[in-house]
N, C-alpha and C positions, 0 to 999 in steps of 0.2 A: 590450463583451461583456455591458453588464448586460442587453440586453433579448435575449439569448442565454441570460445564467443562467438568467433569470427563465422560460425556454422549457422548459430544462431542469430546473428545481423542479421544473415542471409536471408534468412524466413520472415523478420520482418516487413516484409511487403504484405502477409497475412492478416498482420496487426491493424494497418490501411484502409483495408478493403471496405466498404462503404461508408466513407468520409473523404470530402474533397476540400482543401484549401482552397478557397477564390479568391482572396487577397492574399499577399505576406509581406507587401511592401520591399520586397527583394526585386522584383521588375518593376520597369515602368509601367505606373498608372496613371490614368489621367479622369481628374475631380470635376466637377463642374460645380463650384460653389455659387449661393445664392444668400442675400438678406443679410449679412453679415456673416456669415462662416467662412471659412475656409481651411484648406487641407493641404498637407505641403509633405512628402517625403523627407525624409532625416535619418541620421544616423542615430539609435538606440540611444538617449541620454541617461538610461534608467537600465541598462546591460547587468541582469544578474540570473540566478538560478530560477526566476520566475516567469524567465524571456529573457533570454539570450540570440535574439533576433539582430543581426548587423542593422537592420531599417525598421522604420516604423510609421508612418502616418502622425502626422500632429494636427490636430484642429485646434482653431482659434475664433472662439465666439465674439465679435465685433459688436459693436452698436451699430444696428439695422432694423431687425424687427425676431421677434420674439422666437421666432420659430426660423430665424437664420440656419442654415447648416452646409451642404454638402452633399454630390450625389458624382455614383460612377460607371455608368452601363457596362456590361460584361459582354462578351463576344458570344453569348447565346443564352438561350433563355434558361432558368434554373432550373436543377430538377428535382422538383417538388413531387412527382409522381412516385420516387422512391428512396426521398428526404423528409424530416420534416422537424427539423432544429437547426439554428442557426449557434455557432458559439464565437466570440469575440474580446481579445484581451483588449482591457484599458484601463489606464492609467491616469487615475485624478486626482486634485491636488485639496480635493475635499470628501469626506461621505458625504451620501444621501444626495449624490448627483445625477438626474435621471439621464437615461440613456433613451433616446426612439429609435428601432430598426426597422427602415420600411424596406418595401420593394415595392417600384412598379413597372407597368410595363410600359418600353421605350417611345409606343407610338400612342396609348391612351393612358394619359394620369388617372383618369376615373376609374382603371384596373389597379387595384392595391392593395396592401395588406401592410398593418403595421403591429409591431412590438414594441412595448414601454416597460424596462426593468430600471430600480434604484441602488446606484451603487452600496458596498456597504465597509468598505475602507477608502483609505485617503492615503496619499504619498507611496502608493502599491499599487504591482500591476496584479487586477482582477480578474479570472475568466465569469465573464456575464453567458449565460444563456437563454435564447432567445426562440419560445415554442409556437413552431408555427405548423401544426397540425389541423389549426383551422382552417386552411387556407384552400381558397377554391382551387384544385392543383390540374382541372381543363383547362385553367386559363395560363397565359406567357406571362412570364416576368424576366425583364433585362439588366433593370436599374436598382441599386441599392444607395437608399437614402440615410444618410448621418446627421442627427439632430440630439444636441446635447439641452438639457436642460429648458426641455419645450414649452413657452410659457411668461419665459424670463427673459430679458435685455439681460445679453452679454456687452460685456465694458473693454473685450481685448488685453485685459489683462492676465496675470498668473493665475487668477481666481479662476479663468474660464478659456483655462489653455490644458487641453486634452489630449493621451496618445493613445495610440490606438494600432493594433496588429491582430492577425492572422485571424481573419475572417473565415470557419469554417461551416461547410454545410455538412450535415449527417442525418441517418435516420435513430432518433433514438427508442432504444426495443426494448425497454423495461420501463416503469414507473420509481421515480425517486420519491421519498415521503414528503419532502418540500417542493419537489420541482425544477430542483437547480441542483447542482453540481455537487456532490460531496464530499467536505477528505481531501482536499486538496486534488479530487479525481478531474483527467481531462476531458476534453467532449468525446472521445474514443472509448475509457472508462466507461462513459455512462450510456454507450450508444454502441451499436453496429455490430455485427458476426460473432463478433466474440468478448462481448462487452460484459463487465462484471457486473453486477448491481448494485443500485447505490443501499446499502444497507447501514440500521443505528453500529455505529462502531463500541466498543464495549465502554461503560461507564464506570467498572472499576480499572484498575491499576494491576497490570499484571505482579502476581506474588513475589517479596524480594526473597532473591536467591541465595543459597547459604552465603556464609563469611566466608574468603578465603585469603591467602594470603597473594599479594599483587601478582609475584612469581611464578604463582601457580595458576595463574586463570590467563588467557588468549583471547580475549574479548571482542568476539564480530559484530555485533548489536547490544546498545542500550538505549537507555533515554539518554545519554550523556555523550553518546559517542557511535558514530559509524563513521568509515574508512570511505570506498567508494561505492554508489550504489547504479548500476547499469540494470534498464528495462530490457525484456527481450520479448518480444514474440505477442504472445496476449499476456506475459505477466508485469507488472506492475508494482514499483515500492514507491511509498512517499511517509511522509510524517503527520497524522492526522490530531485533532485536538489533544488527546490525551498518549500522543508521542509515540502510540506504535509503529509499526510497520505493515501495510498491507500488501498482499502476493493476490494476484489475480493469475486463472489458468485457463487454460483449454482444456477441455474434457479428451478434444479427439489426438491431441498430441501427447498427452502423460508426462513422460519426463522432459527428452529434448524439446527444446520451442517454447519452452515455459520457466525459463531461467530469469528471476525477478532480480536477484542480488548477484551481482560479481563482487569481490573486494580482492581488489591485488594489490600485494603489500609490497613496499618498497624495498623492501631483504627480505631472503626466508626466513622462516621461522626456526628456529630450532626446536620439534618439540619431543625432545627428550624426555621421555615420561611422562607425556599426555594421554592420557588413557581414556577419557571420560568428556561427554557435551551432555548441554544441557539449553533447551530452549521452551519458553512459556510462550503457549497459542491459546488463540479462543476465536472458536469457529460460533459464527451467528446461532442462535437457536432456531430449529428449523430447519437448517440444511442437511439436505440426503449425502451423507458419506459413506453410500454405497459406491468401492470400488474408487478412491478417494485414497490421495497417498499425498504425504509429505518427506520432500528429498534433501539431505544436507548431503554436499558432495566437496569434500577435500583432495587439492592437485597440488601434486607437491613438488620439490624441487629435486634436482634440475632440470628435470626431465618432464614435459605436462603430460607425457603420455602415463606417468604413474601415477593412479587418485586412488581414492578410498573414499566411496558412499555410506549413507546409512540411511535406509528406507523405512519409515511407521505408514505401516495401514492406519487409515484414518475412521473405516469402517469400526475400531473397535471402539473408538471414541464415543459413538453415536448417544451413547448414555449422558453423557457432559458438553454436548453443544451447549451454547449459551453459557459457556463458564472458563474460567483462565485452567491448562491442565501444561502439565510438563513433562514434556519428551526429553527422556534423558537413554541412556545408553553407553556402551565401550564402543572406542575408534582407537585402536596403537595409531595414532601417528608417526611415534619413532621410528616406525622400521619404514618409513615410506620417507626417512630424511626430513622430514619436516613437512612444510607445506608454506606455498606461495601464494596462492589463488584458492577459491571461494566462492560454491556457487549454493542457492536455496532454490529450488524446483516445487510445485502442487501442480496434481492436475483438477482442484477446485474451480467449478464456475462460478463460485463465490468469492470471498473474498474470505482471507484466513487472516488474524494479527498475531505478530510475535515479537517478541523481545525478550529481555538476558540470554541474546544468543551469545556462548561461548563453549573451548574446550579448558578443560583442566585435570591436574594432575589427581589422584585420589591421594590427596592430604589429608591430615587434618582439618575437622572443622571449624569455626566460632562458636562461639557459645551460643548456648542456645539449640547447634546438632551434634547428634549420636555419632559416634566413629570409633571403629572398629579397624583390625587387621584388615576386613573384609568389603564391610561395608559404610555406608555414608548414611543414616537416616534422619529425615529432616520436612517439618520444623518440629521444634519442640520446645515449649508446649506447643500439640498436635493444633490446625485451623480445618477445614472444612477438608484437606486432605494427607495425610503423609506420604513421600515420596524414600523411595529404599534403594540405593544404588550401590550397585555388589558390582564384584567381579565372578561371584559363583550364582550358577542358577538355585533358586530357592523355589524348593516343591511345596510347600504346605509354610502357611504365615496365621500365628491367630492375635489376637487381642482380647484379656482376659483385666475385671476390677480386682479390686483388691480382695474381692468375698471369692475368686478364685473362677465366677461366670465366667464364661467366653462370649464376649460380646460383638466380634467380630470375626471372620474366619474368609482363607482366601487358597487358594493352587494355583498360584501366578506361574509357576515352571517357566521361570525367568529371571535374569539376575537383576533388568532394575523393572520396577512397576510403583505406581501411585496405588493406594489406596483411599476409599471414600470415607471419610472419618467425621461428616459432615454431622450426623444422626449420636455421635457419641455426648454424652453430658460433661460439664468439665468435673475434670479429678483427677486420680492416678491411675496410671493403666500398666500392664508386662505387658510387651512387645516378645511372640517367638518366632523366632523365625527355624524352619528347618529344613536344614541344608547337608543334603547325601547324609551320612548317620552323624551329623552333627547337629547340636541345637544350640540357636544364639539366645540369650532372654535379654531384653532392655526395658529399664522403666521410660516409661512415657506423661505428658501430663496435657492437658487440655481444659 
């Protein structure tokens, strides 16, 4: 897959396109501090996955006067005509530290516009946003003014020593339900050509996946564990409150250009008798998944030019938006030597969650699922769905109580499919399934 990444770097200029940096504290800037503030370039003291910026801006609130800060004219005026947010990392050594973002213009103070947002962690770097859609956008703006905690006598100490980097402007094109930034989404996420929406991310727990034994499973994604995670293009992974993963897409690129996850593993894998993946998503309720795909794409070794995909139409989904569902399916990996590389593709303009992404071998299962020469069914007792994972397509599937009803009935003419078991009452249930002239029966319980 690298000379796939490397295609899609490329395209990242896409991802760009209305969003400008104005500060990054990597060139020289020059501050013109007042009242006691002041602003000084540095090297990153706080360098991690949240800002891995080499420079940063430091302000340092002094005793002067209440509304001390800091201001930096820019080589032209902004442009608010086709922006209208501002976003900015920093770094405090308190919550609840308020932030002012002003702007004026170079030759009249009395031209202005300011923002006041409160921090809401401490000893972390934050992305603040800062909504300046109000802003009279006839008029010039050169200067941007920094004032930390407006109101307050700064003392020059650690208490009121502030960082601060990469000042961006953008326009943002959707509405977030709070206003700010979500999910750990950047100001690109929430804004501009191809920006995802900030939507509630899901409140339950995606479903735990059968037992198996360690051997047997290749584990790409959990709550517990991912390898490496590369953005491409418009898609997007991070870790959100409740630890999924989110993929953001372009509609108009489909597969290439919309690669959210690379994971390239440090040895191939060997996977000798992997047959089978299995990964839980939950699409917002409400999202049109007409024409709507989700991509797992394995690259194997030695050679990248050898992979093996596995594409779900997401259009069939449409029935269970708003709810966790799993995509399972057959991939031989054996016969492709293994696999090295790793990629997850949607072309969703929403945002999809998934996790227990992995592959495994068709073993036996833990207790608590059905398993068969054939098949894997699971969970059991049945929850809101059962999932049936065969290596034979299964024409006709029913679910009958013990008085011999059929209370459920499906023609998946497919080897693996979920069914909706949501509406069943708890008790004992047969499971048949039939498959070419054969018929499987399993008790089930719920």
């Amino acid at each position: 897959m690298k000379n796939i990444f490397t295609f899609l770097i490329a395209l990242t200029a896409t991802f760009v396109v209305g969003q400008t940096t104005l500060i990054d504290f990597e060139s020289a800037t020059t501050w013109g501090d007042f009242d006691g503030g002041a602003v000084t370039t540095i090297a990153n003291p706080y360098n991690n996955t949240d800002n891995n910026s080499a420079n940063v801006g430091k302000m340092v609130k002094s005793a002067g006067k209440t509304w001390g800060g800091s201001s930096t004219v820019l080589g032209s005026a902004i442009d608010f005509a086709n922006n209208n947010t501002f976003s900015m990392k920093v770094y405090s050594p308190r919550a609840n530290a308020k932030v002012l973002f002003k702007v004026e213009n170079s030759s009249n103070a009395g031209i202005n516009f300011e923002k006041e947002v409160t921090m809401t962690t401490a000893n972390a770097w934050e992305t603040l946003v800062f909504d300046y859609s109000a802003i009279d956008n006839t008029k010039s703006y050169h200067k941007i003014v920094l004032i930390f905690d407006n109101g307050t006598m700064g003392d020059g100490t650690a208490n009121f020593t502030f960082y601060v980097d990469d000042i961006v402007l953008y326009q943002k094109s959707e509405t977030c339900s709070d206003g700010v930034l979500n999910n750990g989404e950047t100001a690109i996420d929430c804004g501009g050509p191809n920006c995802s929406p900030c939507i509630t991310p899901p409140t339950t727990a995606a479903p735990t996946p059968p037992a198996r034994a360690a051997a047997d499973v290749i584990s790409l994604y959990s709550d517990a564990y991912t390898d490496v995670a590369s953005n491409f293009d418009a898609g997007w992974c991070g870790n959100n409150s409740v630890t999924e993963v989110m993929v953001g897409g372009n509609a108009a690129q489909k597969y290439l250009g919309n690669a959210c996850q690379g994971i390239v593993l440090s040895n191939a894998i060997d996977a000798s008798g992997f047959t089978h993946y299995h990964v839980d998503i939950f699409i917002a309720a409400g999202t049109d998944l007409t024409g709507k795909v989700f991509n797992l794409k394995f690259v194997g070794t030695p050679t990248t030019t050898v992979f093996k995909e596995v594409n779900h139409d997401l259009n069939a989904l449409q029935p269970s938006v708003g709810q966790w569902v799993s995509l399972t399916g057959t991939v031989d990996l054996s016969t492709m030597g293994g696999f090295k590389e790793f990629g997850i593709t949607s072309n969703l303009n929403d945002k999809v969650w998934y996790d227990n992404l992995y592959v495994h071998k068709n073993t036996v299962l833990g207790i608590g699922h059905i398993d068969t020469p054939s098949f894997s069914i699971y969970p059991n007792p049945m929850g809101s769905q059962l999932t049936v994972e065969g290596i034979s397509e299964v024409q006709h599937v029913s679910i009958f109580d013990l008085t011999g009803r059929e209370v459920l009935r499906s023609t998946p003419n497919k080897a693996v499919f979920t069914l909706d078991t949501a509406d069943l009452q708890s008790g004992v249930y047969m499971l048949s399934l039939q498959v070419g002239d054969n018929e499987i029966t399993k008790k089930l319980m719920k």
